[in-house]
C-alpha positions in Angstrom: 361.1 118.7 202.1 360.7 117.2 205.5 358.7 119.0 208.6 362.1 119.7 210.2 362.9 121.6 207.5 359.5 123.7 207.7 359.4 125.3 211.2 356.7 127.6 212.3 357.2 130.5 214.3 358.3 128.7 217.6 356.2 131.5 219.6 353.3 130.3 218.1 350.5 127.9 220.6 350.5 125.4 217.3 354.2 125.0 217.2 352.7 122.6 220.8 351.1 120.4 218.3 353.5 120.4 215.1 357.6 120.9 215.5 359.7 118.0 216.6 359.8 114.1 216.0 357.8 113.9 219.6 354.8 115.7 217.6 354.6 112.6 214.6 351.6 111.3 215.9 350.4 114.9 216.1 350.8 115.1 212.9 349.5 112.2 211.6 346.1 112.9 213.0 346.2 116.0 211.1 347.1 114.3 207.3 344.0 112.2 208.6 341.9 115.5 207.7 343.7 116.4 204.5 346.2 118.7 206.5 350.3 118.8 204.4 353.5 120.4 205.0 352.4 123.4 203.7 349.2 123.4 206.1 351.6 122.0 209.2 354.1 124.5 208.8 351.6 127.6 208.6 349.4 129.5 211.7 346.8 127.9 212.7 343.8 129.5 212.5 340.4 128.1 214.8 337.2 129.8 212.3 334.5 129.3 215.2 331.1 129.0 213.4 327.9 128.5 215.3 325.8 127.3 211.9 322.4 125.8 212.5 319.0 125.6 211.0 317.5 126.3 214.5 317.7 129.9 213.2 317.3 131.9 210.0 320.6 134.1 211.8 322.7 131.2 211.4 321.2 128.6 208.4 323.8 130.7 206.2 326.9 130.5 208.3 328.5 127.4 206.8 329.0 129.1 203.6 330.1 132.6 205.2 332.4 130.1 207.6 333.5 128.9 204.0 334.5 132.3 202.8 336.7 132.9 205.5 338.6 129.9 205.1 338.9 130.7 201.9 340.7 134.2 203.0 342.7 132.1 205.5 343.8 130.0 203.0 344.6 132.7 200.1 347.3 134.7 202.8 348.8 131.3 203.6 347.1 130.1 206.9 345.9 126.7 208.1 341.9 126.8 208.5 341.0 124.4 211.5 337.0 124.6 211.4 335.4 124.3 214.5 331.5 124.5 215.9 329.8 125.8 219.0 326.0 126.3 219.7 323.4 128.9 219.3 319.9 130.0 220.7 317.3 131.4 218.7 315.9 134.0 220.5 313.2 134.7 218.7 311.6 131.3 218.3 312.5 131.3 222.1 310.7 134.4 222.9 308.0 133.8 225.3 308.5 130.6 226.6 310.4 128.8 229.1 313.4 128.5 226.6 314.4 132.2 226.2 316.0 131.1 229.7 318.7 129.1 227.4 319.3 132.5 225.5 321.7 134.1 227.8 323.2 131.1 228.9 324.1 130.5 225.9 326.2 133.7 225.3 328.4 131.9 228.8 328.7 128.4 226.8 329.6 129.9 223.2 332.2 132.0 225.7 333.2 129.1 227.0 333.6 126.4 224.3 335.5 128.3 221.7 337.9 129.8 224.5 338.0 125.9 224.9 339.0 124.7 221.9 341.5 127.6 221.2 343.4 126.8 224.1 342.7 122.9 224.0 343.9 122.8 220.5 346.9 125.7 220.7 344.9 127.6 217.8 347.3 130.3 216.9 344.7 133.1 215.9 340.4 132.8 215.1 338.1 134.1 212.9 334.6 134.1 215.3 331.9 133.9 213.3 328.5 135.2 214.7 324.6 135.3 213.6 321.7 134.9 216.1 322.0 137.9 219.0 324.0 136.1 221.8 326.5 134.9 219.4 327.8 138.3 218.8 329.1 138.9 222.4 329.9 135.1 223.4 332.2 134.7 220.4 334.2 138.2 221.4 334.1 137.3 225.0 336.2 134.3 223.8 338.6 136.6 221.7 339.1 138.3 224.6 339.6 135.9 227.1 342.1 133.9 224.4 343.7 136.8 223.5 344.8 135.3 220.3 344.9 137.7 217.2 341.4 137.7 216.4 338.8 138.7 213.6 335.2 139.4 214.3 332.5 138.4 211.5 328.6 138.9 211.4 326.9 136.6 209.3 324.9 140.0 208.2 321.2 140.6 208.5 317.7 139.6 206.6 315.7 141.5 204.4 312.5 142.9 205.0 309.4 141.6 204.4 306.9 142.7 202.8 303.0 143.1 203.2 299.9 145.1 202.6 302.6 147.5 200.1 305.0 148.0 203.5 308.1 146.6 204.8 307.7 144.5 207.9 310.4 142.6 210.4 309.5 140.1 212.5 309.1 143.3 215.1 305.4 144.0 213.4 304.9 139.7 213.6 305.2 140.1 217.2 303.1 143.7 217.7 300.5 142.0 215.4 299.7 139.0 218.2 298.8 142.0 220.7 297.0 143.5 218.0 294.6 140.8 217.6 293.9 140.2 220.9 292.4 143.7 221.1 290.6 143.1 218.2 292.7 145.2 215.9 294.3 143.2 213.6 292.2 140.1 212.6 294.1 136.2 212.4 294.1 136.1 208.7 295.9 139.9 208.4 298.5 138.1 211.4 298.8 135.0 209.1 299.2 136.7 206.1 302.0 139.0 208.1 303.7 135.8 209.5 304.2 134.7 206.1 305.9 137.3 204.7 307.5 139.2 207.4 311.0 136.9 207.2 311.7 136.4 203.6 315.1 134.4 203.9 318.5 133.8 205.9 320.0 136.6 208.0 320.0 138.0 211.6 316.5 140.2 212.3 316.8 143.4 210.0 316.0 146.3 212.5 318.6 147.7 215.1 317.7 145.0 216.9 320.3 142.9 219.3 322.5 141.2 216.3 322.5 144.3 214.6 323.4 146.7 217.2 326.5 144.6 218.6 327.4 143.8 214.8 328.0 147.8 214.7 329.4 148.2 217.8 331.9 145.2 216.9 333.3 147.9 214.6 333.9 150.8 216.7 335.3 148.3 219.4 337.9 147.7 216.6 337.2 144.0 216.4 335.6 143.5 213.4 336.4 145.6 210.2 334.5 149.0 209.6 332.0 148.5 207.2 331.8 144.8 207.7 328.3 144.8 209.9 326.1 146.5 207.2 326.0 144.1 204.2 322.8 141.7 204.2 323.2 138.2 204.7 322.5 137.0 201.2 324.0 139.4 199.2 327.9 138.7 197.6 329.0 141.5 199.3 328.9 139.3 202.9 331.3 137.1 201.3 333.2 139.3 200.6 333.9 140.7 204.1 334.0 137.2 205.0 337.3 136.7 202.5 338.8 139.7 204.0 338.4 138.7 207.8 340.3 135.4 206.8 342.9 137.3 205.2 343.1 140.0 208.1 343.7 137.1 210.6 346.9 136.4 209.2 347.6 140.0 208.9 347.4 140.2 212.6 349.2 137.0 213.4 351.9 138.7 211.8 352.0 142.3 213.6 351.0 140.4 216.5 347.7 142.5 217.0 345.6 140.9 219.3 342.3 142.2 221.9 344.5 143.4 224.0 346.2 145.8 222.6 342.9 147.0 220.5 340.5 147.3 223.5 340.9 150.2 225.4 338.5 152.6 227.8 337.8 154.9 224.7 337.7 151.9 222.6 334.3 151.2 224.8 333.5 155.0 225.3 332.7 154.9 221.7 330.9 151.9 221.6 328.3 153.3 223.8 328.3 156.6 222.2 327.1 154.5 218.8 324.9 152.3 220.6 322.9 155.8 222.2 323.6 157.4 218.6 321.6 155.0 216.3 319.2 153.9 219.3 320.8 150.2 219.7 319.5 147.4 221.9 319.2 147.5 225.9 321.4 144.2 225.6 324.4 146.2 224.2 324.2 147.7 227.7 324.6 144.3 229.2 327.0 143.0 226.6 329.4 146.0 227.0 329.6 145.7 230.6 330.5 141.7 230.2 333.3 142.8 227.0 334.8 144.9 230.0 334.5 142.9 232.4 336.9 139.9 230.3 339.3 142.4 229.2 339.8 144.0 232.7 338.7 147.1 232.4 336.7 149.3 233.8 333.1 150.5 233.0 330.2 151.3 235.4 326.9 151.2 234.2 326.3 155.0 234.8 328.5 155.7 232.1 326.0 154.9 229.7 324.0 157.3 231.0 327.0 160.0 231.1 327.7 159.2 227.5 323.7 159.4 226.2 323.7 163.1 227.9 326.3 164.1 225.6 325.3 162.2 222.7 322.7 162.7 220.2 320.4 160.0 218.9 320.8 160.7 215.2 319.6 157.7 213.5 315.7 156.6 212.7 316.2 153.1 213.0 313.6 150.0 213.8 312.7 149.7 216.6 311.9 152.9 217.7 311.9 154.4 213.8 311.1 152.6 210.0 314.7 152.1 208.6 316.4 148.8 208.7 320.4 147.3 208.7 320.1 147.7 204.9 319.1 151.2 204.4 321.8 152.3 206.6 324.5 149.8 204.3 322.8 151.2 201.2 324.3 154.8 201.8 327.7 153.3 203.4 326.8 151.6 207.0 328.2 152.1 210.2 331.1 154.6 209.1 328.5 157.3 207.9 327.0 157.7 211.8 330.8 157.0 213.2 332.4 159.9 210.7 329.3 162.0 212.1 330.4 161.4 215.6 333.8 162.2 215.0 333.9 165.3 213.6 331.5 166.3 216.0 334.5 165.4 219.0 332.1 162.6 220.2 334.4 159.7 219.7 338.4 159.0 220.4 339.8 159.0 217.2 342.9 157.2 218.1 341.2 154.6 219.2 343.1 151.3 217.6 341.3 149.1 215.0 342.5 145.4 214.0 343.5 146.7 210.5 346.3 148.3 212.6 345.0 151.9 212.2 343.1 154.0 214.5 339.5 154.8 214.2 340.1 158.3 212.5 342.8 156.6 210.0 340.7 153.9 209.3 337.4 155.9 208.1 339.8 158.6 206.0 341.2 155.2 204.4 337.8 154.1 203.6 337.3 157.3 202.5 340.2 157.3 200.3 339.8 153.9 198.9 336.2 155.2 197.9 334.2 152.8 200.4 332.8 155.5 202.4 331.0 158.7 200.1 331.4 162.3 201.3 329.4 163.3 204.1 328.1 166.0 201.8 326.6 163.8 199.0 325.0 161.2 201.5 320.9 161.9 201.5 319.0 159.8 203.8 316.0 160.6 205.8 316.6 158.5 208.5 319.8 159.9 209.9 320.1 163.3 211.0 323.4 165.6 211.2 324.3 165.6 214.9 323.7 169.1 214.8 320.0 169.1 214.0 319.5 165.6 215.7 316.0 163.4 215.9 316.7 163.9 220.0 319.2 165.9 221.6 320.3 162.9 224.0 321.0 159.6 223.2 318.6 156.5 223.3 320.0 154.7 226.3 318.5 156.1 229.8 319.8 154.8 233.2 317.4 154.8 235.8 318.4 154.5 239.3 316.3 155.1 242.4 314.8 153.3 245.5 313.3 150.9 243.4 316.8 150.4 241.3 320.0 151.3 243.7 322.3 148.8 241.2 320.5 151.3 238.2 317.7 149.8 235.2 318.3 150.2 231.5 315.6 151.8 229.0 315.5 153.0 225.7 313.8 155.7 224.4 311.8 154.9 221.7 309.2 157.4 221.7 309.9 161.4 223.5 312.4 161.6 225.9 310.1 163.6 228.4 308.1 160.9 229.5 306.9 160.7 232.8 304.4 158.3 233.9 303.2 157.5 237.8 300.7 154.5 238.6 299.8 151.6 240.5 302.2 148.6 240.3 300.8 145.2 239.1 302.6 142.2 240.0 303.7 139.4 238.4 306.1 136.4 239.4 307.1 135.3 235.8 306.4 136.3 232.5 303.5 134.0 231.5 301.3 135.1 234.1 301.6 138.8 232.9 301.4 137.8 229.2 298.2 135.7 230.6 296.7 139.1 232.0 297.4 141.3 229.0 296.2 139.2 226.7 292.8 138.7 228.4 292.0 142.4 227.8 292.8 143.4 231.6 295.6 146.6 231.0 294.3 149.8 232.1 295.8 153.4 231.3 298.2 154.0 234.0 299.4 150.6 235.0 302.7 149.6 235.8 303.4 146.1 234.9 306.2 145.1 237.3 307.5 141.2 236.2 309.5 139.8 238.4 312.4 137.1 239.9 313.6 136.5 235.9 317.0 138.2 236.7 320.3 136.5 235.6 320.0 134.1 238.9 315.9 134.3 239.1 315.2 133.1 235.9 317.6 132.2 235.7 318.3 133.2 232.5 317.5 136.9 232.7 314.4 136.3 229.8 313.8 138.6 227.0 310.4 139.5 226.7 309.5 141.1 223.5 306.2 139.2 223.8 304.6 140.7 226.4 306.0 144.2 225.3 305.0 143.7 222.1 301.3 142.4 223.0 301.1 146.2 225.5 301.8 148.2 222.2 300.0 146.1 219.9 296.7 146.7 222.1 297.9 150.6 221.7 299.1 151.1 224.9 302.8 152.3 223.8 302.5 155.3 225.6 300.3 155.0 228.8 301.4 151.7 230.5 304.9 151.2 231.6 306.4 147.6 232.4 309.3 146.9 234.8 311.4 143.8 235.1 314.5 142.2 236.5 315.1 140.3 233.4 315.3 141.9 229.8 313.7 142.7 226.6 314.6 142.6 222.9 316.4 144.7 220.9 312.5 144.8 218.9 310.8 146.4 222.2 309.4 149.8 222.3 307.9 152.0 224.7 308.4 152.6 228.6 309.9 149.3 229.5 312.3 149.4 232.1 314.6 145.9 231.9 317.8 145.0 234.1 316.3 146.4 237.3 319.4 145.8 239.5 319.5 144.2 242.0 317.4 141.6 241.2 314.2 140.3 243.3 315.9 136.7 243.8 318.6 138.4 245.7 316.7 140.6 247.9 316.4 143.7 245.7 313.1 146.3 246.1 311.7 144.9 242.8 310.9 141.9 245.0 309.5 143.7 247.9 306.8 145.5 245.6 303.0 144.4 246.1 300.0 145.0 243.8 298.7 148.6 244.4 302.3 150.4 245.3 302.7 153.3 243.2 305.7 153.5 240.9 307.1 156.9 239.6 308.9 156.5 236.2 311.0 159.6 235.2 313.0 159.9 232.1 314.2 163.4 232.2 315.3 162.8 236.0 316.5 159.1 235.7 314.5 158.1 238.3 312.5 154.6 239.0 310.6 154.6 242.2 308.2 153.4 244.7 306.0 155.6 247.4 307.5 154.2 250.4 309.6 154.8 253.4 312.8 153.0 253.9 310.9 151.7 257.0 308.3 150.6 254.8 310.9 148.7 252.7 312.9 147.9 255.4 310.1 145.9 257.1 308.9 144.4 253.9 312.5 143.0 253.2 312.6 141.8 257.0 310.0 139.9 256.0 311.0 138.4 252.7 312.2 135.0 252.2 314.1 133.7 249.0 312.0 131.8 246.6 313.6 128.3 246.0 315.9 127.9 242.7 313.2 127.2 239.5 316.2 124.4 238.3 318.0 122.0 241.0 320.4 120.4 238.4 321.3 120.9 234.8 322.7 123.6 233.0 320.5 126.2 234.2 320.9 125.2 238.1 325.4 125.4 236.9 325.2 129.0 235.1 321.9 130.6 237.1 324.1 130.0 240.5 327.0 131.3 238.5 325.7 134.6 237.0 326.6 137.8 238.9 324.2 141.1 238.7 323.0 142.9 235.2 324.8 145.9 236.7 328.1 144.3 236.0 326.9 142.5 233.1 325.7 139.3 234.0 329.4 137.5 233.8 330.0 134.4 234.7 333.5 134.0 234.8 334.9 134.3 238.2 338.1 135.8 236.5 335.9 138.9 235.0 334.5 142.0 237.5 331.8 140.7 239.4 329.7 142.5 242.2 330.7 145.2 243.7 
């Protein structure tokens, strides 16, 4: 049979690059790769993998890539494997190169929307491990708008040492600890050794983990496909299916578009404040709304978290990890809770092509998801008799914050803490002075011009946050910042202080001594001074020079528009206000 007589769907973007005797050489590059009639003739499906062994998040992805080809191939698609980067945050963390991290969300973004429209891919299965894959690779589904299928690469498992499970949260806590003298350097070694047994994304509800979930409430990604563990057959599995479900929607035509919605987002923050998800979901959810046009102010975080319980007990700010929670049904056990509680839209669509509320009474059905009644874990709590009655994500605005600041409540939700501000330029110098013994009770560690433009880069700083608590000062120092944290921090550390001090915001008009007023129950992040007092402080100010004059960061750092809006680089996508 000749390719005239196998024509694709002429509607399709490959039908570009395969119908007609003008496409030949087309063609013939594809046979060069194995491709035949059967392949030619079929959707063309782009299965975006961003493996690497920079990263224990990603050294796996090859074979979950290889699962979803499989999927593709079993419903009668064409696979077209392609690769982007990734960043490993934690190995990252702490040093100049966490600026790449964020950046690198922009250039996965970028180069799979590339590639999808360079090569008229007809539908993709994104494929996502280390944290900033998770929201690059659905930025680009987004911005494609081809039928798309999200898929985690799944989490590791813990560790274990001295008879207790450990993440690599306890390796970072343990470096502060032994700097005050708490933990010796053999204990630390014998924890580094054993706190990261094999492949998978960190194992708390931690960045990857909390965007892996919310991928499912978006409607992206399968429910019940961000639980199972990296290593474990089950992965594959939901890899299989997410190939298969591609062709599904090439067929019904079911793309972001006509998934995403306003609720759709409304109940991705309600999860993200229900099971106490990263600050980076914040940032993440405003950029996700920001590609698909729609509208989301940061305040609604806080609107949502007054309404919605935090019901789960999850690392960082409780003991359970990803795999507890999949070990009694995952996600769709704390979704189910939210809906029959009214705190989610149930008609929100899914890309199986049911809504949110048909979708967990089919896994419910199909014996995936075990009564409510006969599911007994410690670590989640009915929403009626929740851990706290508000959720996990606070929204702090003030004369200090006018753009808003993003916290999560680890520890109670009362806290209130006033004291003198210490002032740091970057995030060495401050991890230089808490190290060295020099925190007091009552300081406020305020770090400073590592926004998205600052940094640029907008740094994650678990490091520091984790050295403060691991010299046992969780609950009497508080740190404020214009760039970010992990989803691993814990305690009273205020991150995406908007706007930031590189543009003129307050955070860069503080000096050593002001006194700073953090106040949870009121939202409020503040400094004791007049607006003349700022006013003539900001008269005064001048704008540090860029830290890069060429290169990739000099491109995206002059590129990135505020944390309150996300941090977007695409001039397409809201921007400032």
């Amino acid at each position: 049979m000749s390719q005239q007589d196998r024509r694709k769907d002429p509607d399709l973007p490959s039908s570009e690059v395969t119908e007609g005797t003008e496409r030949a050489p087309h063609r013939a590059m594809f046979r060069a790769m194995g491709y035949d009639d059967d392949d030619l003739s079929a959707p063309m499906v782009g299965v975006a993998n961003p493996a690497a062994d920079i990263t224990p998040c990603n050294v796996h992805l090859d074979d979950v890539a290889d699962a979803a080809i499989e999927g593709v191939e079993s419903a009668e698609g064409m696979p077209i494997e392609f690769g982007t980067i990734t960043i490993s945050d934690a190995i990252s963390m702490g040093t100049e190169g966490m600026k790449a991290s964020l950046i690198s969300r922009e250039v996965i973004a970028d180069s799979v929307e590339l590639v999808a429209f360079g090569e008229r891919m007809d539908a993709l299965v994104t494929v996502a491990g280390c944290d900033k894959n998770l929201p690059g690779m659905m930025m680009a589904a987004i911005r494609t708008d081809l039928p798309s299928v999200f898929l985690y690469g799944g989490s590791i498992m813990p560790g274990e040492h001295d008879g207790r499970e450990v993440t690599i949260q306890n390796v970072f806590e343990g470096v502060g600890a032994v700097a005050s003298g708490d933990m010796s350097e053999d204990e630390l070694d014998d924890l580094e050794r054993h706190a990261c047994p094999g492949a998978g994304s960190c194992g708390g509800m931690f960045t990857a983990n909390t965007m892996a979930s919310i991928s499912e409430v978006l409607g992206l990604a399968p429910l019940g496909s961000a639980s199972p563990p990296a290593e474990d057959e089950s992965r594959y599995a939901v890899a299989r299916e997410a190939g298969e479900l591609a062709l599904e929607a090439v067929r019904e035509d079911r793309t972001p578009s006509s998934i995403l919605s306003k609720e759709s987002f409304e109940n991705a923050i309600a999860l993200q404040v229900a099971v106490g998800g990263s600050t980076n979901g914040v940032l993440h959810l405003l950029a996700l709304a920001a590609e698909a046009g729609i509208d989301l102010s940061i305040e609604e975080f806080d609107d949502i978290s007054h309404r919605t319980p935090k019901i789960a007990n999850l690392q960082p700010g409780g003991t359970r990890v990803m795999n507890d929670l999949h070990e009694i049904g995952g996600v769709p056990v704390v979704l189910r809770r939210l809906l029959d509680a009214g705190l989610l839209h149930g008609d929100a669509e899914t890309i199986t092509g049911r809504t949110l509320a048909e979708e967990i009474e089919h896994l419910e059905e199909t014996g995936q998801l075990p009564p409510d009644e006969e599911i007994e874990a410690d670590f989640l709590s009915p929403v009626d008799d929740p851990i706290h009655e508000e959720g996990a994500i606070k929204i702090l605005t003030g004369n200090l914050a006018p753009d808003g600041s993003v916290l999560k409540v680890t520890g109670e939700d009362n806290f209130h803490h006033h004291g003198p501000a210490r002032i740091f330029e970057d995030e060495e110098t401050a991890m230089a002075y808490v190290q060295e013994g020099n925190l007091e009770s009552g300081d406020v560690l305020v770090i400073r011009n590592e926004g998205p433009q600052g940094g640029p880069g907008m740094r994650e700083m678990l490091g520091v946050t984790a050295a403060v608590v691991g010299q046992g000062h969780e609950d009497d120092v508080a740190l404020l910042t214009d760039g970010r944290f992990s989803g691993a921090t814990r305690g009273p550390m205020i991150g995406h202080v908007a706007p930031e001090a590189f543009v003129g915001g307050p955070i860069g008009l503080l000096e050593d001594g002001d006194e700073i007023t953090v106040d949870i129950p009121n939202r409020e992040l503040s400094v004791d001074l007049s607006d003349e007092e700022l006013d003539a402080r900001r008269e005064a100010w001048e704008r540090p020079d860029p830290n890069y004059a060429s290169g990739v960061l000099a491109k995206y750092g002059a590129t990135f528009g505020s944390a309150a809006n996300g941090a977007v680089t695409n001039p397409g996508a809201k921007r400032d206000d």
